[in-house]
C-alpha positions in Angstrom: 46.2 10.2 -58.1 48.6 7.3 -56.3 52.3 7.3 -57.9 52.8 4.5 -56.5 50.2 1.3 -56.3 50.6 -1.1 -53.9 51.2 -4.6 -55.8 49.1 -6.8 -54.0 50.1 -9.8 -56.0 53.5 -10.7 -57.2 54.3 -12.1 -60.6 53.8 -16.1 -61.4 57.1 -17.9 -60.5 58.7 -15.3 -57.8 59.0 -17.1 -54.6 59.4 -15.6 -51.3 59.9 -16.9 -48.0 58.2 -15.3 -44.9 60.0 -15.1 -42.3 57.4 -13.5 -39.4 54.9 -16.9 -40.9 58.4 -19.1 -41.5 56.8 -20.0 -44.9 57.4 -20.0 -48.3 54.7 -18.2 -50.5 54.6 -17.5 -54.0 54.1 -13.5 -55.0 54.8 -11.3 -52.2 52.6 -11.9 -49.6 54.1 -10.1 -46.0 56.0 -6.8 -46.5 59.7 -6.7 -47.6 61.0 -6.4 -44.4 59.4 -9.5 -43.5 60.7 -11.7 -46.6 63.7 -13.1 -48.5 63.3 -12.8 -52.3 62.1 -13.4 -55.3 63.4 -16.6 -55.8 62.7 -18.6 -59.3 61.7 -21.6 -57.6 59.5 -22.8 -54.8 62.7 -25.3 -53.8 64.7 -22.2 -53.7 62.8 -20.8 -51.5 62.3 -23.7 -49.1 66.2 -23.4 -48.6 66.5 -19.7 -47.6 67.1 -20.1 -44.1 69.9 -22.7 -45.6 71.3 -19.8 -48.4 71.7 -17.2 -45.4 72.8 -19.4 -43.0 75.8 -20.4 -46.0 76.3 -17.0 -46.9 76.8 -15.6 -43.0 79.4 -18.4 -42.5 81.1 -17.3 -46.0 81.3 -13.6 -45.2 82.1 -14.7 -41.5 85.3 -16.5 -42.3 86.5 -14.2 -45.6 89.8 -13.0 -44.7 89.0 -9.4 -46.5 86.7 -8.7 -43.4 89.2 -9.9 -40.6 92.4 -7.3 -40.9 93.2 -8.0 -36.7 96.8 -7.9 -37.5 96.4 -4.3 -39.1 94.2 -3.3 -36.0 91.1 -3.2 -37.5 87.7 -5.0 -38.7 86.3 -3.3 -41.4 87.4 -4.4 -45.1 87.8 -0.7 -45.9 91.1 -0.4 -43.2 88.5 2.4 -41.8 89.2 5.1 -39.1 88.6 3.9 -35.4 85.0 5.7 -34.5 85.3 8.9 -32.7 83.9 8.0 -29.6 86.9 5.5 -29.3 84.8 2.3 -29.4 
């Protein structure tokens, strides 16, 4: 016996858009890794490509990730890699 089944179909109203098929398709139709989602609206959906596009510019330009005058990138202050890179 499965634990797991594989939901074929996703519930009325989530929305997904595809990106392999660059579509927007209501239930899950591709696999996750294929897909941004749910969404509650078939409009939402259609503007993904706009949503990530918003939020890459956003995190891009937020001062919490950008610490160059302390010498270092990553919002945590972290530790230079080993390697040296």
């Amino acid at each position: 016996m499965a634990l797991f089944k594989k939901r074929t179909v996703g519930k009325p109203g989530e929305w997904y858009y595809c990106l392999e098929h660059k579509k927007v398709e209501e239930g899950p139709e591709c696999p996750a890794l294929n897909r941004f989602g749910p969404y509650t609206s078939r409009e939402a959906a259609q503007h993904a490509m706009d949503t990530a596009r918003d939020r890459n510019l956003e995190w891009d330009t937020d001062p919490k990730w950008h610490d160059e005058d302390k010498g270092t990138s990553s919002p945590s202050g972290g530790n230079p890699s080993p390697s040296g890179d």
